[in-house]
PDBQT receptor file of N, H, CA, C and O in Angstrom, charges set to zero:
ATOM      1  N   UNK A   1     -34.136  29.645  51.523  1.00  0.00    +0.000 N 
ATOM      2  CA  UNK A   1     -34.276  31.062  51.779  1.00  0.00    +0.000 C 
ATOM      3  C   UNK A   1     -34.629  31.761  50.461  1.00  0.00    +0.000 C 
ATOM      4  O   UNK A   1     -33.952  31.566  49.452  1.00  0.00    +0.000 OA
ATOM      5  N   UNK A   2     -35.652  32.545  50.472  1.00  0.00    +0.000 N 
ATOM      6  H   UNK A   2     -36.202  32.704  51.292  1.00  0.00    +0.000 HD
ATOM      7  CA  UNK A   2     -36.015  32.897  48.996  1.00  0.00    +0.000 C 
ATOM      8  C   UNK A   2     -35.340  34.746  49.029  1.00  0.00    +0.000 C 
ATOM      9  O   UNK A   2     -35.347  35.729  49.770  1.00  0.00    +0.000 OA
ATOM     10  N   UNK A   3     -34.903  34.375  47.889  1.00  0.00    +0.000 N 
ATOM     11  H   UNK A   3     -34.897  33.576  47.287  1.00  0.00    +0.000 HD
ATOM     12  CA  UNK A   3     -33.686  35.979  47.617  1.00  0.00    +0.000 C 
ATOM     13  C   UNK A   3     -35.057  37.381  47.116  1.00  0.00    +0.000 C 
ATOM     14  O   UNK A   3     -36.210  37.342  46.686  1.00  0.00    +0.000 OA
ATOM     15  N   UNK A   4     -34.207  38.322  47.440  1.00  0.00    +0.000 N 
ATOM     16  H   UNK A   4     -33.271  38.353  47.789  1.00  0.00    +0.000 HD
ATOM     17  CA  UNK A   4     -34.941  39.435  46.824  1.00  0.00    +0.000 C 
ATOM     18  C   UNK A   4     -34.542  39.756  45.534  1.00  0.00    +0.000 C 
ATOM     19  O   UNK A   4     -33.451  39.610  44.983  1.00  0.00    +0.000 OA
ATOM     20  N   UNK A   5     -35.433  40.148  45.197  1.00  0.00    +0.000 N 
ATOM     21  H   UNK A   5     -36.320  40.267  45.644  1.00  0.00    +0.000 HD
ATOM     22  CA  UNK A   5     -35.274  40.946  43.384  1.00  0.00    +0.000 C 
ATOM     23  C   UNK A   5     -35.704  42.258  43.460  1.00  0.00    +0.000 C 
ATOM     24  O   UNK A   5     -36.412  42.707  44.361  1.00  0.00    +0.000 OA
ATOM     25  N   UNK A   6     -35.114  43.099  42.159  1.00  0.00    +0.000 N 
ATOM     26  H   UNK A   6     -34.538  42.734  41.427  1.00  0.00    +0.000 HD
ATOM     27  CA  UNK A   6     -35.760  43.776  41.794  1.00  0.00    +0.000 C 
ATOM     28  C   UNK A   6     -35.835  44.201  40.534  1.00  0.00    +0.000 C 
ATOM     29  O   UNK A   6     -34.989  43.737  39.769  1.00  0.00    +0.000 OA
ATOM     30  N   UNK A   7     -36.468  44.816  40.185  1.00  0.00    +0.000 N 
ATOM     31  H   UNK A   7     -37.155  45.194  40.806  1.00  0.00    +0.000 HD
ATOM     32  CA  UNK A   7     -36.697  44.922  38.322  1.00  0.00    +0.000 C 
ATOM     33  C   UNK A   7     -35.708  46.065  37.660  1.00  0.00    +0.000 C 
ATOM     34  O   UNK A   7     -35.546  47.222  38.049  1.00  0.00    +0.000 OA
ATOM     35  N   UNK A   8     -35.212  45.520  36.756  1.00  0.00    +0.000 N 
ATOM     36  H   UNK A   8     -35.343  44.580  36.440  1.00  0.00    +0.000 HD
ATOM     37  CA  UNK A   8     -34.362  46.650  35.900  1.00  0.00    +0.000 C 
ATOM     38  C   UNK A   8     -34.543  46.602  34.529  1.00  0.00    +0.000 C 
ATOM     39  O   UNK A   8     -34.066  45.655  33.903  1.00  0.00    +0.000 OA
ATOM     40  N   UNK A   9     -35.400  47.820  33.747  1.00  0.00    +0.000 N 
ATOM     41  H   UNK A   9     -35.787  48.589  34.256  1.00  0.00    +0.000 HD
ATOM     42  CA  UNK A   9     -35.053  47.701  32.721  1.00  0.00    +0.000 C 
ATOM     43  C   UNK A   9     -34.475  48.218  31.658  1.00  0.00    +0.000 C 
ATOM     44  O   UNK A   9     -34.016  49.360  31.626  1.00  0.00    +0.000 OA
ATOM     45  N   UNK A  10     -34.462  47.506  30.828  1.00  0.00    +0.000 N 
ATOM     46  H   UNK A  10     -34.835  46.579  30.854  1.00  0.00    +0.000 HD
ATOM     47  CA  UNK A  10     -33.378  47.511  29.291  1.00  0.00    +0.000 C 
ATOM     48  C   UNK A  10     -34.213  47.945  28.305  1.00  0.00    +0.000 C 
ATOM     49  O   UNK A  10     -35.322  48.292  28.712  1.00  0.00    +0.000 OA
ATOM     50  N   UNK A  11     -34.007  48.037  27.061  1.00  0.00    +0.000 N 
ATOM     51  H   UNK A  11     -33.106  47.756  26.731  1.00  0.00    +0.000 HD
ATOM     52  CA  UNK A  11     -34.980  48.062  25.693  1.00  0.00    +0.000 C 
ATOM     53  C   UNK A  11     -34.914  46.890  25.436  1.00  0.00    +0.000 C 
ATOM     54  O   UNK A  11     -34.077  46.053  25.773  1.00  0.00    +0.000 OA
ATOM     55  N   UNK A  12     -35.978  46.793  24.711  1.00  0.00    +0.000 N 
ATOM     56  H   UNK A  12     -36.659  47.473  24.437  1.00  0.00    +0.000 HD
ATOM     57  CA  UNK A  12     -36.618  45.629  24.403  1.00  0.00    +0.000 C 
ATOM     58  C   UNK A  12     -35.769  45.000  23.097  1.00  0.00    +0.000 C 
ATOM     59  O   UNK A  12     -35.508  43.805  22.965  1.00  0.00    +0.000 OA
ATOM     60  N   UNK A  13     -35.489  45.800  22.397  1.00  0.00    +0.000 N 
ATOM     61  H   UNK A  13     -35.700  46.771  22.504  1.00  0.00    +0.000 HD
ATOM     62  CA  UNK A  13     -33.789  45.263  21.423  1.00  0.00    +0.000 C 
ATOM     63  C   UNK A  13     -33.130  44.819  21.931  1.00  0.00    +0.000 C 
ATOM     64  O   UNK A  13     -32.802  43.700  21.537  1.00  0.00    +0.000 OA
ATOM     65  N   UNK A  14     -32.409  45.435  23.282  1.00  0.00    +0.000 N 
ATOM     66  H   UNK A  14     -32.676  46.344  23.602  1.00  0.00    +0.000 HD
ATOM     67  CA  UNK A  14     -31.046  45.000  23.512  1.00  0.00    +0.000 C 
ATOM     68  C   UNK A  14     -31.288  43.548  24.010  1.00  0.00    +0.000 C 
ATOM     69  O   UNK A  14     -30.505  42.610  23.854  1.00  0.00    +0.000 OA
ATOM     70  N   UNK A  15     -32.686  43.504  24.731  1.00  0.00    +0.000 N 
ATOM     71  H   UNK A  15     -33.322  44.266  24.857  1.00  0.00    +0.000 HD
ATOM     72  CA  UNK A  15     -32.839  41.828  25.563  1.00  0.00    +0.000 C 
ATOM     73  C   UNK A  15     -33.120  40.828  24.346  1.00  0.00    +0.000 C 
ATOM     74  O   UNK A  15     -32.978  39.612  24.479  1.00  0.00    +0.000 OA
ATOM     75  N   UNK A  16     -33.504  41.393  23.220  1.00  0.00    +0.000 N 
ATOM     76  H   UNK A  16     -33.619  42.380  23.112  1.00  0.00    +0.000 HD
ATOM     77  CA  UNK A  16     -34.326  40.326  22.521  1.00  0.00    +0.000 C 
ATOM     78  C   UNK A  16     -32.859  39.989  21.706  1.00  0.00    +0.000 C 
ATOM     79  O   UNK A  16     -32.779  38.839  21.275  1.00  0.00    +0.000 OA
ATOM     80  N   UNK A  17     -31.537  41.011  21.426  1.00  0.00    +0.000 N 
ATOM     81  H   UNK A  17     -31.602  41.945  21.777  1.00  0.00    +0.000 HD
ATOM     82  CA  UNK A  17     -30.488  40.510  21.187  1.00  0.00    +0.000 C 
ATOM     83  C   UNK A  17     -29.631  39.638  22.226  1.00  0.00    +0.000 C 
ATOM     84  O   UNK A  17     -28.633  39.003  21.886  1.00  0.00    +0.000 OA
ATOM     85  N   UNK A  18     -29.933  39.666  23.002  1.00  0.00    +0.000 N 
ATOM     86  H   UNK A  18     -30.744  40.182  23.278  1.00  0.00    +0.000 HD
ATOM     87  CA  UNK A  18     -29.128  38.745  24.264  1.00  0.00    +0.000 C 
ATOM     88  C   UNK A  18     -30.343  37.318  24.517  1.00  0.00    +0.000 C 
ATOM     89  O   UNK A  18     -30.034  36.342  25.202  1.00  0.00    +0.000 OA
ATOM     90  N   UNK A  19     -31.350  37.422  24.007  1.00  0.00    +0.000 N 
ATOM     91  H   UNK A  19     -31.600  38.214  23.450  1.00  0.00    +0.000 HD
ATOM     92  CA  UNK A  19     -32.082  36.033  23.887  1.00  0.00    +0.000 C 
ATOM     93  C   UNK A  19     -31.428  35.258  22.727  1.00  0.00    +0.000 C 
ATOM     94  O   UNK A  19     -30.947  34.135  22.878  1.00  0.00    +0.000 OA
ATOM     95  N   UNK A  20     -31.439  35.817  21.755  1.00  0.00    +0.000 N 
ATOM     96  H   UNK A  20     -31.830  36.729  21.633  1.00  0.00    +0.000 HD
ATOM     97  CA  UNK A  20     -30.349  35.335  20.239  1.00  0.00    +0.000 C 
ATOM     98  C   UNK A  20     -29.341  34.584  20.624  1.00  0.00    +0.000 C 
ATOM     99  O   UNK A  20     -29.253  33.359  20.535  1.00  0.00    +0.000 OA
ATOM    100  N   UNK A  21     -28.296  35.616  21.216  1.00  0.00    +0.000 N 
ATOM    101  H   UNK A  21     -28.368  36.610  21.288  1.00  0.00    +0.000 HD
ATOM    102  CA  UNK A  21     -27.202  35.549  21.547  1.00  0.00    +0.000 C 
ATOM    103  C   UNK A  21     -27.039  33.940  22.530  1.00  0.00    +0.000 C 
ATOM    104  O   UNK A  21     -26.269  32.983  22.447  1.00  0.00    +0.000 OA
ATOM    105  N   UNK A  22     -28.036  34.239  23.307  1.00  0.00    +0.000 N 
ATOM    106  H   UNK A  22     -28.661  35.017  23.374  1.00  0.00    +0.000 HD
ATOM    107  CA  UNK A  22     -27.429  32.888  24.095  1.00  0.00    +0.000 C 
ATOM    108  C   UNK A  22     -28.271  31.578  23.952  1.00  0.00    +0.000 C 
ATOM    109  O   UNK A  22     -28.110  30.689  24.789  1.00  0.00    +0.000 OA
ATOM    110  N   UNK A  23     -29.511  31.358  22.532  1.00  0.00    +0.000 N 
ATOM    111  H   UNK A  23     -29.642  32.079  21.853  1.00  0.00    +0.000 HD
ATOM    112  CA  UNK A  23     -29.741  30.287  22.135  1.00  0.00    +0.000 C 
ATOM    113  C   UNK A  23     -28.675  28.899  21.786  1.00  0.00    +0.000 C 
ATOM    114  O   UNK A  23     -27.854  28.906  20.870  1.00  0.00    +0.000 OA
ATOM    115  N   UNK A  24     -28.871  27.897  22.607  1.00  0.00    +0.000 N 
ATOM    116  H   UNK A  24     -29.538  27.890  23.352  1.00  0.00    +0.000 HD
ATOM    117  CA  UNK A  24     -27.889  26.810  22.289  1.00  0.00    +0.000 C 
ATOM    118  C   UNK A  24     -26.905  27.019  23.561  1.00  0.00    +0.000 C 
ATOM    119  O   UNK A  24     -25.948  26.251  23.464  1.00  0.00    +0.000 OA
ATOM    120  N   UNK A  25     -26.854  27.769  24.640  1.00  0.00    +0.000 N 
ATOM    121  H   UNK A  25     -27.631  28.393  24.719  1.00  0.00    +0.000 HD
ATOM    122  CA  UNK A  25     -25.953  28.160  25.706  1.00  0.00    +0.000 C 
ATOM    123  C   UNK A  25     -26.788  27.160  26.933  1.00  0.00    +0.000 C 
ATOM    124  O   UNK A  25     -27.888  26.608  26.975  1.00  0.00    +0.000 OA
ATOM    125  N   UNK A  26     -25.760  27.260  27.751  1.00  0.00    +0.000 N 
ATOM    126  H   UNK A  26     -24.867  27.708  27.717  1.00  0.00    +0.000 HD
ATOM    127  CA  UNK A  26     -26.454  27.023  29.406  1.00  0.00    +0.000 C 
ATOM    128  C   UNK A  26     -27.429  27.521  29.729  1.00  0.00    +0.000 C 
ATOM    129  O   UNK A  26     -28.416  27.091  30.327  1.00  0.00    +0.000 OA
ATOM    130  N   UNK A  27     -27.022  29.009  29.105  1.00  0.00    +0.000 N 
ATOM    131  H   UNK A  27     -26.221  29.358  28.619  1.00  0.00    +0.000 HD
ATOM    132  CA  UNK A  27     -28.401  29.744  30.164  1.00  0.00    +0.000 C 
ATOM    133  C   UNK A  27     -29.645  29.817  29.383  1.00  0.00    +0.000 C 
ATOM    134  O   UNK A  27     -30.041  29.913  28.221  1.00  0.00    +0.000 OA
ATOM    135  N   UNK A  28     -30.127  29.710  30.767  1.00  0.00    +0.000 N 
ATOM    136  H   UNK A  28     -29.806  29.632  31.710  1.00  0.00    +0.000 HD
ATOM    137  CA  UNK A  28     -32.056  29.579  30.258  1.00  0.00    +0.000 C 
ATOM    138  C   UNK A  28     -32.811  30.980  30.490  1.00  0.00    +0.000 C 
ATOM    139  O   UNK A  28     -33.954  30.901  30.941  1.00  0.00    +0.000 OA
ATOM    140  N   UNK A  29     -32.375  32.027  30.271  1.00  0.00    +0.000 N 
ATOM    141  H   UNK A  29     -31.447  32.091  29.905  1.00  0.00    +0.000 HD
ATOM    142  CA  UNK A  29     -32.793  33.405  30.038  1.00  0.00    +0.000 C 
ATOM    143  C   UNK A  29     -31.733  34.582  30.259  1.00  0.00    +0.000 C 
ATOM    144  O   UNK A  29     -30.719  34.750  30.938  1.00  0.00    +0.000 OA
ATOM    145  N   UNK A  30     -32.521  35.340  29.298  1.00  0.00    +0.000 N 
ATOM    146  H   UNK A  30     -33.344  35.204  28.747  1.00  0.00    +0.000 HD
ATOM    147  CA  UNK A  30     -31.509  36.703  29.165  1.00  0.00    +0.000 C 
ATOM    148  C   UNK A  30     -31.310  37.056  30.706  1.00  0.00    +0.000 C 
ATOM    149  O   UNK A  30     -30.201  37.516  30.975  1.00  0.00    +0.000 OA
ATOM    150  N   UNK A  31     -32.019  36.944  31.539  1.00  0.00    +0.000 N 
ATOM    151  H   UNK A  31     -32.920  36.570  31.320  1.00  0.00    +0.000 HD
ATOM    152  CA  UNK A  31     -31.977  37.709  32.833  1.00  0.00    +0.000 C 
ATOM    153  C   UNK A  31     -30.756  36.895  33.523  1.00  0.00    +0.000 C 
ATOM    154  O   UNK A  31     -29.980  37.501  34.261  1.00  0.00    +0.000 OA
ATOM    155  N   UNK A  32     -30.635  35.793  33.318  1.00  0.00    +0.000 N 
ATOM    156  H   UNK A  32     -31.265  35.301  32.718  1.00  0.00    +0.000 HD
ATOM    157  CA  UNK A  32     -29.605  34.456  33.605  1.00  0.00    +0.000 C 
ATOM    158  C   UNK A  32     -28.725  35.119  33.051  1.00  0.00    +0.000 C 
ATOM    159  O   UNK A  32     -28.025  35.773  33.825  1.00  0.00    +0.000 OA
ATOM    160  N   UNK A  33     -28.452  35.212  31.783  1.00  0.00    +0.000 N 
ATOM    161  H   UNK A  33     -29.020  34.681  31.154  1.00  0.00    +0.000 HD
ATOM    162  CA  UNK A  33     -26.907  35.301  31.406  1.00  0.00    +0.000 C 
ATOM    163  C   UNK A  33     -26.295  37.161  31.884  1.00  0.00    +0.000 C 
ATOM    164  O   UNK A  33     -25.102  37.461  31.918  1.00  0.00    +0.000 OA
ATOM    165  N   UNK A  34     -27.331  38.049  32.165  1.00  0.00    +0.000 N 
ATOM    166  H   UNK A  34     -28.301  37.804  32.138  1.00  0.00    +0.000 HD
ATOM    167  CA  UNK A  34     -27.320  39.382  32.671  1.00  0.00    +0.000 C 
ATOM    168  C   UNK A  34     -26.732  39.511  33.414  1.00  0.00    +0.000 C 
ATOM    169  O   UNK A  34     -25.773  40.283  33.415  1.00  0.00    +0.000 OA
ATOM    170  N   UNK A  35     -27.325  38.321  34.957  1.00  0.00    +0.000 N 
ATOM    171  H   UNK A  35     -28.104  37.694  34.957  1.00  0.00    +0.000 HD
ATOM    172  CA  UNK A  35     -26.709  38.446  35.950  1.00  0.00    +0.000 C 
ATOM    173  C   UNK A  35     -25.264  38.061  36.275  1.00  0.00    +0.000 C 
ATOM    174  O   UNK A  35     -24.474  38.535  37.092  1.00  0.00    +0.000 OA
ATOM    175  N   UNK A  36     -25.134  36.911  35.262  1.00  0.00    +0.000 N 
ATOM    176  H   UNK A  36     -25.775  36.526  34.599  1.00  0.00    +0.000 HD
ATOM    177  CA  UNK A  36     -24.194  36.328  35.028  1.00  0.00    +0.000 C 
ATOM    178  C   UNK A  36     -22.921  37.091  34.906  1.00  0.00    +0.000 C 
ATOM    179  O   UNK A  36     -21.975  37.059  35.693  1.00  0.00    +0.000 OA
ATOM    180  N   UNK A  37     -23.067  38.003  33.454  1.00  0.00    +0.000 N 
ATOM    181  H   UNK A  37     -23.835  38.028  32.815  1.00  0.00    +0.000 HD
ATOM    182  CA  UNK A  37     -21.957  39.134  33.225  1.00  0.00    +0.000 C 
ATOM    183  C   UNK A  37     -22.173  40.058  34.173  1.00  0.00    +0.000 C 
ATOM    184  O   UNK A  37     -21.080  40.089  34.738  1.00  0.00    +0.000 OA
ATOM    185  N   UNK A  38     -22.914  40.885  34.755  1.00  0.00    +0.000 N 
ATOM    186  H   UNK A  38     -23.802  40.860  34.296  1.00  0.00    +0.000 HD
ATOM    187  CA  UNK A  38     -22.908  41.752  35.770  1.00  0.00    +0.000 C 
ATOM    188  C   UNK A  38     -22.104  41.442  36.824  1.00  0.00    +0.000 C 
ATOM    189  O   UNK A  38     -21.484  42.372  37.341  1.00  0.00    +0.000 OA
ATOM    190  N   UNK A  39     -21.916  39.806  37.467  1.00  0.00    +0.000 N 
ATOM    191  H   UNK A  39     -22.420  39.051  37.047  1.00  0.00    +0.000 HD
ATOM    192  CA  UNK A  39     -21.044  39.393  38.375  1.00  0.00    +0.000 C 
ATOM    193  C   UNK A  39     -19.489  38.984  37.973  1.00  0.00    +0.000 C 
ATOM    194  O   UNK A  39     -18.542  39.008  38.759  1.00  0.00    +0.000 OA
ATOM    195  N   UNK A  40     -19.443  38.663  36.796  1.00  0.00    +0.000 N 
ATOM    196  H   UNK A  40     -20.213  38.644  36.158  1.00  0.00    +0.000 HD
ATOM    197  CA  UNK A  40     -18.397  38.741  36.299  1.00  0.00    +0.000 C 
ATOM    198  C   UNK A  40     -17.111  40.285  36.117  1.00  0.00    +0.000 C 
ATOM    199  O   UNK A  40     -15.921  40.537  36.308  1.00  0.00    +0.000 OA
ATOM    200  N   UNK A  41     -18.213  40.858  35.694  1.00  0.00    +0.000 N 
ATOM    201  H   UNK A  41     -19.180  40.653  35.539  1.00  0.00    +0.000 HD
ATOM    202  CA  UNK A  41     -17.586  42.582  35.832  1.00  0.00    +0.000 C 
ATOM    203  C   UNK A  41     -17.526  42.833  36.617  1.00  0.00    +0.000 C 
ATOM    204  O   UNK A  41     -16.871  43.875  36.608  1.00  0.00    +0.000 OA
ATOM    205  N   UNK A  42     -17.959  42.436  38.112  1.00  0.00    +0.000 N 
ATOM    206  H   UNK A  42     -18.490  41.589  38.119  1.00  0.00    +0.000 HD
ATOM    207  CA  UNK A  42     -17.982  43.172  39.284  1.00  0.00    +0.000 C 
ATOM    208  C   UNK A  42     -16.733  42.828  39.641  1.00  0.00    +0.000 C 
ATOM    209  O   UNK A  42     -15.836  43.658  39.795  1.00  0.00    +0.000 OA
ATOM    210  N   UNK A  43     -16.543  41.125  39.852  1.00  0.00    +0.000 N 
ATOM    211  H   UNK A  43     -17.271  40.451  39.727  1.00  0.00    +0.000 HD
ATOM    212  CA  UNK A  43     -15.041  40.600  39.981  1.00  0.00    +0.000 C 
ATOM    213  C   UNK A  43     -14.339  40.936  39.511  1.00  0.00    +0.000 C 
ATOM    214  O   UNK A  43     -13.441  41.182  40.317  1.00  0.00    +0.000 OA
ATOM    215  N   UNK A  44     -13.878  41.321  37.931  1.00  0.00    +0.000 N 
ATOM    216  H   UNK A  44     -14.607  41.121  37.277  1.00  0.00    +0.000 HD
ATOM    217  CA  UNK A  44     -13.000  41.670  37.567  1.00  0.00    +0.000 C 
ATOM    218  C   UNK A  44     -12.693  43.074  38.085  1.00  0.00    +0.000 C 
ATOM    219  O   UNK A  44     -11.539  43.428  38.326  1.00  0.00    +0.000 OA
ATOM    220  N   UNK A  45     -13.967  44.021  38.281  1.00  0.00    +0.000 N 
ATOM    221  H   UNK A  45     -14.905  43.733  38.085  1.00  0.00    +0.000 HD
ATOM    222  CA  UNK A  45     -13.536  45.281  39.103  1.00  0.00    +0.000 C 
ATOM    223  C   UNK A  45     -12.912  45.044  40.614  1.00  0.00    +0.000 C 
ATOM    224  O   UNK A  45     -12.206  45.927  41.102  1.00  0.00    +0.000 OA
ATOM    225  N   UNK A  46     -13.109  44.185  41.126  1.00  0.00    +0.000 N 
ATOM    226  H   UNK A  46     -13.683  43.469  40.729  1.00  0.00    +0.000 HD
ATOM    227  CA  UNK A  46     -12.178  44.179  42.386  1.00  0.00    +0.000 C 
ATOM    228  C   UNK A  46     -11.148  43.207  42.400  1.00  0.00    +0.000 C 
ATOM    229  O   UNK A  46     -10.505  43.144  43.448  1.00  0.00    +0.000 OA
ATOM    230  N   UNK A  47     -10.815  42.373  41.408  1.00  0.00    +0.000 N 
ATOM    231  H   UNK A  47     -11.337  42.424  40.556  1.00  0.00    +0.000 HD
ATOM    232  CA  UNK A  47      -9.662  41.861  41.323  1.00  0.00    +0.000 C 
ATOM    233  C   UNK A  47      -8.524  43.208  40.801  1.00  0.00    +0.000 C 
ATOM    234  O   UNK A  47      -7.396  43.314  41.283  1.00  0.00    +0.000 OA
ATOM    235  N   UNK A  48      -9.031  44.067  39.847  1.00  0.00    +0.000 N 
ATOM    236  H   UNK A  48      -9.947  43.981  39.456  1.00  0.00    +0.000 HD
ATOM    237  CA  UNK A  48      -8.155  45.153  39.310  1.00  0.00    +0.000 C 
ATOM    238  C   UNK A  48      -7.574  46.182  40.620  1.00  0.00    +0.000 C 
ATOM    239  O   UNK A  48      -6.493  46.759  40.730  1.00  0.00    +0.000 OA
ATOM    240  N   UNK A  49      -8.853  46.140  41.606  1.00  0.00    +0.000 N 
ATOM    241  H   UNK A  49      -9.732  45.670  41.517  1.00  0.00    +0.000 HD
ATOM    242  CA  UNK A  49      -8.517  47.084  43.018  1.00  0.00    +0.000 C 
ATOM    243  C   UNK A  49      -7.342  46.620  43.548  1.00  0.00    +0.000 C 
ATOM    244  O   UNK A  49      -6.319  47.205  43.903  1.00  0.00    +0.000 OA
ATOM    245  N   UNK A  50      -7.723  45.267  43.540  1.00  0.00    +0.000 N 
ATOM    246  H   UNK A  50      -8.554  44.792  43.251  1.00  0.00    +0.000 HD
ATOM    247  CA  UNK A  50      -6.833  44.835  44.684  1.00  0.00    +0.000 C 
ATOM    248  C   UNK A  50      -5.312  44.501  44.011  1.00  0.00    +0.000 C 
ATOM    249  O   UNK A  50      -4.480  44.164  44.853  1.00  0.00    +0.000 OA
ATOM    250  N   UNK A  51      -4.919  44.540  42.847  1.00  0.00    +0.000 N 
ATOM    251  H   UNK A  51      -5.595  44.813  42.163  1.00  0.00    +0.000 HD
ATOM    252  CA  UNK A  51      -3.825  44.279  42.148  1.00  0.00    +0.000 C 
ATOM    253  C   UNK A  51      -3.159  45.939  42.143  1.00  0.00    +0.000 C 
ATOM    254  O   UNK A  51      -1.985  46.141  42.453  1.00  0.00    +0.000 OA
ATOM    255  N   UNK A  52      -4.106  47.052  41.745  1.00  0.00    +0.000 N 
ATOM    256  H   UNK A  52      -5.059  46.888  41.493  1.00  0.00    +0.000 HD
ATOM    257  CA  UNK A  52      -3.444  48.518  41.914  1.00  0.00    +0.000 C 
ATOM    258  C   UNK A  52      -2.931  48.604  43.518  1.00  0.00    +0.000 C 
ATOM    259  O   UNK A  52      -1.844  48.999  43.938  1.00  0.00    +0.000 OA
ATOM    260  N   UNK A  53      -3.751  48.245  44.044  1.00  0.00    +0.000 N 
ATOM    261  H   UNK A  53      -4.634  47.924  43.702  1.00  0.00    +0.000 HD
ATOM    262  CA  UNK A  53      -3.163  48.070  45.497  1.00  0.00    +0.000 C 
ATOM    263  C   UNK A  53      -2.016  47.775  46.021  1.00  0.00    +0.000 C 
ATOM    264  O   UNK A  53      -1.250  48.428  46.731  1.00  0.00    +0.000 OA
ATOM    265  N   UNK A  54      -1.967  46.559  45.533  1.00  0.00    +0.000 N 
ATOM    266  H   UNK A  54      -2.588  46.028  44.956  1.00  0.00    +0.000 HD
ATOM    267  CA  UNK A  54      -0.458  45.510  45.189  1.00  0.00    +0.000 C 
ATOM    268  C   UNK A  54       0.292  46.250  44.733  1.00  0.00    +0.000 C 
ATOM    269  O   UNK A  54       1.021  46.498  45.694  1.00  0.00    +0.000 OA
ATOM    270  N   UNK A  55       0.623  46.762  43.977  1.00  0.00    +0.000 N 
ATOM    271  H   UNK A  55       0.031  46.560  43.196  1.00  0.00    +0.000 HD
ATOM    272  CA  UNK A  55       1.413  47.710  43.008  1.00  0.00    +0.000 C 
ATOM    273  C   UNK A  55       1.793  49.118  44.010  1.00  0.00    +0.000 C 
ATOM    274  O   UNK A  55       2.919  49.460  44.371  1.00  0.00    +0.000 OA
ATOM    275  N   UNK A  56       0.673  49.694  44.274  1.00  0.00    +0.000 N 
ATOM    276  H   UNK A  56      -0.241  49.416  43.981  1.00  0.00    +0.000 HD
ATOM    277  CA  UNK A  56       0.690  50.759  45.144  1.00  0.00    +0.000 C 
ATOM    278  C   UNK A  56       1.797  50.092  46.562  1.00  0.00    +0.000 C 
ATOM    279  O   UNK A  56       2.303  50.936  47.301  1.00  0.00    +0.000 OA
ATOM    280  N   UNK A  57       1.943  49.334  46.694  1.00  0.00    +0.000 N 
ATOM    281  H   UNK A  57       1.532  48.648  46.094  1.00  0.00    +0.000 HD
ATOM    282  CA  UNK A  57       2.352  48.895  47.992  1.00  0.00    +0.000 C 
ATOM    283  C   UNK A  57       4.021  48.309  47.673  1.00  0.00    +0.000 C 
ATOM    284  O   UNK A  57       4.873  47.939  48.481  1.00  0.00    +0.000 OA
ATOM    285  N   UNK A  58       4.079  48.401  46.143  1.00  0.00    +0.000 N 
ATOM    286  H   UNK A  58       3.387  48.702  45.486  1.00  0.00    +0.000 HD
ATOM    287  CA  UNK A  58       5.506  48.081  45.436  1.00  0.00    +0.000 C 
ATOM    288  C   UNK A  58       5.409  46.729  45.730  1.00  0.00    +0.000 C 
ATOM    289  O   UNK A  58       6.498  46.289  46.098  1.00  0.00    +0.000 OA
ATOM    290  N   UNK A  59       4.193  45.590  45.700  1.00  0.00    +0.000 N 
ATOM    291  H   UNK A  59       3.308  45.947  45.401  1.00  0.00    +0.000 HD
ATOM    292  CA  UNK A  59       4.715  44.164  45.798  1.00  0.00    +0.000 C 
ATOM    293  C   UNK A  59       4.189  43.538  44.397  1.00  0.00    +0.000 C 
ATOM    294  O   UNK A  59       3.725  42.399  44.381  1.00  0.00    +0.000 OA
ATOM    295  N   UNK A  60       4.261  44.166  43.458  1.00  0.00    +0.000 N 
ATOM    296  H   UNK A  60       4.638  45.092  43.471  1.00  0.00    +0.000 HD
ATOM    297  CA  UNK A  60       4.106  44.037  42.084  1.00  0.00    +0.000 C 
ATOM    298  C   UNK A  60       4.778  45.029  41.291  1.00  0.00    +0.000 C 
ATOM    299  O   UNK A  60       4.725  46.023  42.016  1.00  0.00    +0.000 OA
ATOM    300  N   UNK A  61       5.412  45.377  40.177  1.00  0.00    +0.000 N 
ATOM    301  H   UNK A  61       5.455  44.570  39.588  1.00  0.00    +0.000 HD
ATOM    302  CA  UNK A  61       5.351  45.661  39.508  1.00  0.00    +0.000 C 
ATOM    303  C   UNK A  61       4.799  46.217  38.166  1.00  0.00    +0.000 C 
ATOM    304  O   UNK A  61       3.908  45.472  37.758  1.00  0.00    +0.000 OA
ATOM    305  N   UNK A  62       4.993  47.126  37.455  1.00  0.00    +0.000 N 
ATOM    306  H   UNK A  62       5.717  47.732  37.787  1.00  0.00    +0.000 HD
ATOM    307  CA  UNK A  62       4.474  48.090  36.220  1.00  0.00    +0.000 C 
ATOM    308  C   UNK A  62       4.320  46.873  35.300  1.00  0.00    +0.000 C 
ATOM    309  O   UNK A  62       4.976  45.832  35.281  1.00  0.00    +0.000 OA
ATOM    310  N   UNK A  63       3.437  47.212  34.654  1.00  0.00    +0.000 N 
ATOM    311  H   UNK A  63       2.904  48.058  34.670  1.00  0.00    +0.000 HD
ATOM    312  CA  UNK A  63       3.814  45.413  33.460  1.00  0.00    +0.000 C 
ATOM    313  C   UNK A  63       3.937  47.052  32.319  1.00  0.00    +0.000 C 
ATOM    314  O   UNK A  63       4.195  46.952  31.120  1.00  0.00    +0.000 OA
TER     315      UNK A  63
């Protein structure tokens, strides 16, 4: 099944520092390791939901 895209862009600094950055890494392009952290932040934004939640519901605690 072939996925949709669409184009987003950055300055041309910030990508050509994230090509640097991930020479010698797994990933085989800035757009790779982009998506990469973009999904990472997303998770961590709904792991945080769902833990205030928890809390909100008193089955966690204040740390």
């Amino acid at each position: 099944m072939k996925k949709n895209y669409v184009t987003i862009s950055i300055p041309r600094e910030l990508y050509e520092k994230v090509a640097e950055m991930i020479k010698d890494t797994g990933f085989r392009s800035p757009t790779e390791f982009i998506i990469f952290t973009l999904r990472l932040l997303l998770m961590e934004r709904s792991e945080r939901k769902v833990i205030e939640g928890l809390r909100a519901l008193g089955y966690l605690k204040e740390e």
